[in-house]
C-alpha positions in Angstrom: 12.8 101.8 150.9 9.4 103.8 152.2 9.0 107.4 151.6 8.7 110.1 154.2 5.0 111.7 153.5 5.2 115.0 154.9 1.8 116.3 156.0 1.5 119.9 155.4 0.4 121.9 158.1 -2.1 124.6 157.0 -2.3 128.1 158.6 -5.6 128.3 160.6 -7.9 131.2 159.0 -7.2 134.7 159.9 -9.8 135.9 163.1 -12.2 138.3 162.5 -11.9 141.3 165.6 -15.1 142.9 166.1 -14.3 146.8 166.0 -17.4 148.7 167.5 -18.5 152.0 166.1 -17.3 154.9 167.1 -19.2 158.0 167.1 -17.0 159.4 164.2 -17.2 156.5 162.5 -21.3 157.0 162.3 -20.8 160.4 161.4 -18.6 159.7 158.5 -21.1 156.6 157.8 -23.9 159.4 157.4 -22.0 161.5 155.5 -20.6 158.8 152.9 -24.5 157.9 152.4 -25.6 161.3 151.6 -22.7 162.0 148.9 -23.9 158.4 148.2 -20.3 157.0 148.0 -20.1 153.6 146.9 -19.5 151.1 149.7 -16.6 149.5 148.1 -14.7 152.6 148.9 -16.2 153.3 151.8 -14.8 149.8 153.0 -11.5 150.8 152.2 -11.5 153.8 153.5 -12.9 152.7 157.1 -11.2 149.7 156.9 -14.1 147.6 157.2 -16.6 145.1 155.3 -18.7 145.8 153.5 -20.9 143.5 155.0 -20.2 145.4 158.6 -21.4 148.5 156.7 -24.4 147.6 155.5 -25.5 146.3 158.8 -24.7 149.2 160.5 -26.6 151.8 158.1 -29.7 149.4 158.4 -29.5 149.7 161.7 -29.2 153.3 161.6 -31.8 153.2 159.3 -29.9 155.5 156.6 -29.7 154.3 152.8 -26.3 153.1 151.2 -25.8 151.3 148.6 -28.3 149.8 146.0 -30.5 149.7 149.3 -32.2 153.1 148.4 
């Protein structure tokens, strides 16, 4: 007698949703890169990548990270 094979079904990778900036969220950006937070906890704290922030500050032409 032939076994059943199962094929697992995978769960398709989580989408990214693209947040835009908000004006408070440059603020706190700017302020974050004076006190020269690192961006680790700036991710968790804003919820974001860190990735996401490092584009953004270039972009904003401010410093943060080892990008001083």
């Amino acid at each position: 007698m032939a076994k059943k094979v199962r094929k697992s079904k995978k769960k398709a990778p989580k989408k990214s949703v693209r947040r835009p900036f908000t004006k408070d969220d440059v603020k706190t950006l700017r302020v974050h890169s004076k006190a020269r937070t690192p961006v680790a906890k700036i991710a968790k704290q804003m919820k974001r990548t860190e990735g996401s922030l490092r584009q953004k500050a270039l972009k904003l032409g401010i410093g943060l990270g080892h990008q001083r």
